[in-house]
Phi, psi and omega in degrees: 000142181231119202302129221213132143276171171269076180303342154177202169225162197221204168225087176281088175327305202264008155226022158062007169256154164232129190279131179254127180232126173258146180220100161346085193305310201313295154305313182101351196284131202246148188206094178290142176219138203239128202244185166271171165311300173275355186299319204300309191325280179339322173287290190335282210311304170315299178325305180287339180051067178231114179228099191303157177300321171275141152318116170309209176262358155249029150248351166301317165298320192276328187277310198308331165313290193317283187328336194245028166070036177235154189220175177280118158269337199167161170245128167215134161311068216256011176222133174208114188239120181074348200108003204254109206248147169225200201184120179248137168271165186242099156280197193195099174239134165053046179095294175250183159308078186219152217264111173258101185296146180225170164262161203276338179270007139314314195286330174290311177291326189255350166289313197307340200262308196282011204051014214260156189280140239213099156243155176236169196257113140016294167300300171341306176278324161338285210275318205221354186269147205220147158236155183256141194270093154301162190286112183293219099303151149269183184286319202289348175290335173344282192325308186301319187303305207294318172314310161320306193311304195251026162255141180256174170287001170254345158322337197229019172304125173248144151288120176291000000 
């Protein structure tokens, strides 16, 4: 499993959807996952620590957790079938471990209110994971190093 943030949400114009996007700090490796509509509010809102007066429906979750002496130990992305991405939260009730299946922008909107970390599985980023293309030089900028490269300080002496 490789521990992942929510690095932002986008807009996908041409499916009318919005993309949750996870990131590798470590690596850069990046993993869209394409939510709804009200899953995308509910992360935003977490993000933004934008909190309406009654509780939606994942903080009705993070108080129902709270409430039973239980807490979100992690979230993880740990499947992707058909095109289907899936994802389990991790309580910690009494002492052990129980594994709740969820869809992943449940799990994400309800990791983010629980501060709890957020992983996705190896196969996953196999399969569905980007690496983002750090900035290169261009080539053509080459010629400016070697220019660099081989002026001393009296090269910028002027005469009076």
């Amino acid at each position: 499993m490789v521990e992942m943030k929510v690095q932002g949400l986008f807009y996908d114009s041409e499916t009318n959807q919005s993309i949750v996007v996870l990131k590798d700090e470590a690596t850069g490796r990046t993993l869209p996952i394409w939510v709804g509509l009200f899953e995308a509010n509910a992360i935003t809102m977490g993000i933004e620590h934008t909190w309406t007066p009654r509780p939606m429906t994942h903080d009705l979750m993070k108080n129902i957790i709270e409430g039973m002496n239980a807490n979100v130990r992690q979230i993880a992305v740990n499947d992707l079938r058909s095109n289907t991405f899936y994802a389990v939260i991790s309580l910690e009730v009494e002492g052990r471990l129980v594994e709740i299946d969820s869809r992943p922008s449940d799990a994400i909107a309800l990791a983010i209110r629980a501060k709890a970390p957020i992983y996705v599985a190896e196969k996953v980023l196999e399969s569905a994971g980007q690496i983002e293309q750090k900035a290169k030089k261009e080539v053509s900028d080459k010629w400016i190093d070697e220019l660099f490269d081989k002026l001393k300080p009296e090269d910028f002496k002027t005469e009076m």
